[in-house]
N, C-alpha and C positions, 0 to 999 in steps of 0.2 A: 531269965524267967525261972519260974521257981519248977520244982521235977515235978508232976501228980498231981497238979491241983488243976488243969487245965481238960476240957471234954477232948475228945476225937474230933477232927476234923477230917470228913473223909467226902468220896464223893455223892453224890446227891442225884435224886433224880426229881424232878419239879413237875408234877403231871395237871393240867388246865381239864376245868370241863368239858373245855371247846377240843382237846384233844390234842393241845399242843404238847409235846417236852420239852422241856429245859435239861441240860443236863451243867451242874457247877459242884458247889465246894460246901459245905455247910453242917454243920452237928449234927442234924436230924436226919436220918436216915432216904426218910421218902418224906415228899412235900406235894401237898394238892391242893388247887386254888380252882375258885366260882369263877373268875375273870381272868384274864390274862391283853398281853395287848395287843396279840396276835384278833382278840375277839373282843375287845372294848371297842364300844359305841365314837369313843374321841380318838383314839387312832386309829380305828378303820373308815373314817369318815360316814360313817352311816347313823349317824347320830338323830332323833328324830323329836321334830319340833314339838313343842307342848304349848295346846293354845290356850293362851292365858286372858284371851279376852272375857273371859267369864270374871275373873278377878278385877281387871280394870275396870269394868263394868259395876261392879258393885263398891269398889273405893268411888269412882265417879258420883256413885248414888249417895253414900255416904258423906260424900265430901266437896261433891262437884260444886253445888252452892255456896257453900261457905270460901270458899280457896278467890275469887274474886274479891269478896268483900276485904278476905286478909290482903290481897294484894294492894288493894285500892289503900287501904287503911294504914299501911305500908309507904307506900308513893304521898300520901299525904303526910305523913310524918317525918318523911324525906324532906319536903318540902319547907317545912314550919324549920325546921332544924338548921336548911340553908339561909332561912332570912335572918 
């Protein structure tokens, strides 16, 4: 490796909002983080559902009619195609 051209690596301290530490190796002196996995919603299993029937509900409206006709019109060109 070449002499002076490379930063410090030294050690680090990692500080979460949640309050965790980390302590490891890394250039930047001090490191702080919004999330950590100590307090993420996917590894702490506390993750919380979002109800999305409001959505389905409005594609259905949008679309709920038409989505048979495709289907039907579909199956029938299946059909012609096998004879």
């Amino acid at each position: 490796m070449k002499a002076n051209i490379h930063p410090e690596y030294a050690e680090t301290t990692i500080t979460c909002a949640c309050g965790a530490v980390y302590h490891t190796r890394s250039t930047k002196n001090r490191l702080r983080l919004g999330i950590c996995s100590s307090c993420h919603p996917l590894f702490t299993g506390q993750q919380k559902l979002i109800d999305t029937a409001g959505r389905v509900e409005k594609f259905m409206r949008r679309f709920g009619n038409k989505m048979p006709d495709l289907a039907a019109a579909g199956s029938k060109a299946l059909k012609k195609a096998k004879k």
